[in-house]
C-alpha positions as CSV (number, residue, x, y, z in Angstrom):
1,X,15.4,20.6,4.9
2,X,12.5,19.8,7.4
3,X,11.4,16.5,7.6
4,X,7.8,15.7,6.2
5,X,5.7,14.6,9.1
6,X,5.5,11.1,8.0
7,X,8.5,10.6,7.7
8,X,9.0,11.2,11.4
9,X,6.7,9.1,12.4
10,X,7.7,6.5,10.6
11,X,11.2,6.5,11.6
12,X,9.2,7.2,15.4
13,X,7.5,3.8,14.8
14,X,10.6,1.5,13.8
15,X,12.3,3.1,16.6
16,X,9.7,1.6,18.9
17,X,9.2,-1.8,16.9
18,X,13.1,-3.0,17.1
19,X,15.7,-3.4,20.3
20,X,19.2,-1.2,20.5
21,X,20.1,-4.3,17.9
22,X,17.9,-3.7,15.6
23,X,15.9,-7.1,16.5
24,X,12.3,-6.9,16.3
25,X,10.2,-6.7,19.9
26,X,8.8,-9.7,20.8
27,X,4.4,-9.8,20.8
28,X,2.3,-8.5,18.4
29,X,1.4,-6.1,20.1
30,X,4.5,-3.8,19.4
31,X,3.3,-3.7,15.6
32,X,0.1,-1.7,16.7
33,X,1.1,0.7,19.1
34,X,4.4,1.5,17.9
35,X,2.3,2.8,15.1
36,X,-0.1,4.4,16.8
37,X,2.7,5.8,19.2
38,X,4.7,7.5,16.5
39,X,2.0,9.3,15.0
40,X,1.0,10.9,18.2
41,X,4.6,11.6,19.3
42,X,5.2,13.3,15.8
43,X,2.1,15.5,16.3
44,X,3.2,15.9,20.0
45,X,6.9,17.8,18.2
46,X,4.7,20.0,16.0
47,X,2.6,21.0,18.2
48,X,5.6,21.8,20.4
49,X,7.4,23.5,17.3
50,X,10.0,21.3,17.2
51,X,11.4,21.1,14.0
52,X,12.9,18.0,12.9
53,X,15.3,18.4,9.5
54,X,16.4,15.6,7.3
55,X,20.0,15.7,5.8
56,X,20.2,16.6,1.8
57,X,20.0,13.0,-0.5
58,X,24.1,12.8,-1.1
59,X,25.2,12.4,-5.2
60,X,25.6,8.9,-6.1
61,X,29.3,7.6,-5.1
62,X,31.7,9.0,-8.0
63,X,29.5,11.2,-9.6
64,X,31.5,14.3,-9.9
């Protein structure tokens, strides 16, 4: 299923805010413009048709 726009740039904008080790970028800075980043780097992929999909939510462990 496609991924909702938001979504993207949300996962865009934690992607820019924390390292390869998932530690948080140093400066306050990072908080701002990673948000402001994602968003336009989101539109930037529709606007280039890309479509980004998002796996299927998986049933609960043992239900089945």
């Amino acid at each position: 299923m496609p991924a909702d726009p938001a979504d993207v740039a949300s996962a865009l904008a934690y992607a820019l805010r924390f390292d390869e080790r998932g530690r948080p970028r140093r400066g306050s800075v990072w908080e701002m413009a990673a948000a402001l980043l994602a968003e336009q780097l989101a539109a930037q992929l529709e606007r280039a048709n890309f479509v980004v999909m998002r796996k299927a939510p998986q049933p609960p462990h043992g239900a089945g």
